[in-house]
C-alpha positions as CSV (number, residue, x, y, z in Angstrom):
1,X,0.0,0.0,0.0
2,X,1.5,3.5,-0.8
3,X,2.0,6.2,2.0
4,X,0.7,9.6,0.8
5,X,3.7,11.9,1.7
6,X,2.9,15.6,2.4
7,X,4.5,16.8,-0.9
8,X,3.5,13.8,-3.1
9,X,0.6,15.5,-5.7
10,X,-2.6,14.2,-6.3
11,X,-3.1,12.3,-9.8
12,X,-5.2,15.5,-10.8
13,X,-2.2,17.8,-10.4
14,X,0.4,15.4,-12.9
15,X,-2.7,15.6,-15.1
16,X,-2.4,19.2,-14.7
17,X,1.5,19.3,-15.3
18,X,1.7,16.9,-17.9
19,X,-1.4,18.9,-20.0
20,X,0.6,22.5,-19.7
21,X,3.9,20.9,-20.7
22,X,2.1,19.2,-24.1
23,X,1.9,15.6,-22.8
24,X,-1.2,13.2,-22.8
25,X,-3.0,12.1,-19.9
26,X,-1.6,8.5,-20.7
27,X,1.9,10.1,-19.5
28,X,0.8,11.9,-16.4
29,X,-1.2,8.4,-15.5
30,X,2.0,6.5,-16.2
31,X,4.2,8.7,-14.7
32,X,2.0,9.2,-11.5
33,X,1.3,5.0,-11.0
34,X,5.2,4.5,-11.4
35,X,6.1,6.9,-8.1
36,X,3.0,6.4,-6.3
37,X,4.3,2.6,-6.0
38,X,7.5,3.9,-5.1
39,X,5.7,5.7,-2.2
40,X,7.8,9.2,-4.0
41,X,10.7,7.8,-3.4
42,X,14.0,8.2,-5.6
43,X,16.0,5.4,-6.6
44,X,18.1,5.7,-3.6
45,X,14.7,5.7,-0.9
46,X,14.5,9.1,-0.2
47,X,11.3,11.0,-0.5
48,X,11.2,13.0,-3.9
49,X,12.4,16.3,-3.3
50,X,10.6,17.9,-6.6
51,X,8.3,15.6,-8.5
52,X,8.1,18.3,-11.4
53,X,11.4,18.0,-11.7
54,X,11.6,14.4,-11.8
55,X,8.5,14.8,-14.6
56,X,10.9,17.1,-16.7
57,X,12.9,14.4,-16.8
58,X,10.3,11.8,-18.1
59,X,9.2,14.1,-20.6
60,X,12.7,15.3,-21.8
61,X,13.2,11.4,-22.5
62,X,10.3,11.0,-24.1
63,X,11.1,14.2,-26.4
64,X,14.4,12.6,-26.9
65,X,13.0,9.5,-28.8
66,X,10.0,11.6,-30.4
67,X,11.1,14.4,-33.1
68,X,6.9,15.5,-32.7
69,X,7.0,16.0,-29.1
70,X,10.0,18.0,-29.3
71,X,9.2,20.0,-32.4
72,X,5.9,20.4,-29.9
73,X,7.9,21.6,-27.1
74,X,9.8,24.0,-28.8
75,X,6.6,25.7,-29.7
76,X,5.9,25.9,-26.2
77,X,8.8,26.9,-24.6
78,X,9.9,30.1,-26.7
């Protein structure tokens, strides 16, 4: 069972995140079942610090594989 910490987010706020940064809800689900199992921990067991920054990191990954996504954030970003 997974222990809500204090400065874990809901599921509606990655839905949130993931919409303003260009990403589908498919993402932000993903992204959100993967640390919620992980009780927001790192890889190292401590609680995550930033999850947004931890979701930059997803996405940037994501935009690495996917010339759309980052022709997409460009867009976005400037």
């Amino acid at each position: 069972m997974a222990i809500k910490n204090e400065d874990s987010p809901t599921l509606k706020e990655v839905k949130i995140y993931f919409d303003q940064k260009g990403f589908e809800e498919e993402d932000a689900e993903s992204f959100f079942k993967e640390f919620q199992k992980k009780n927001w921990q790192n890889s190292k067991g401590k609680p995550l610090v930033n999850w947004r920054a931890k979701a930059n990191e997803r996405m940037w990954l994501k935009q690495k594989d996917n010339s759309y996504l980052r022709s997409k954030a460009t867009l976005m970003f400037n």
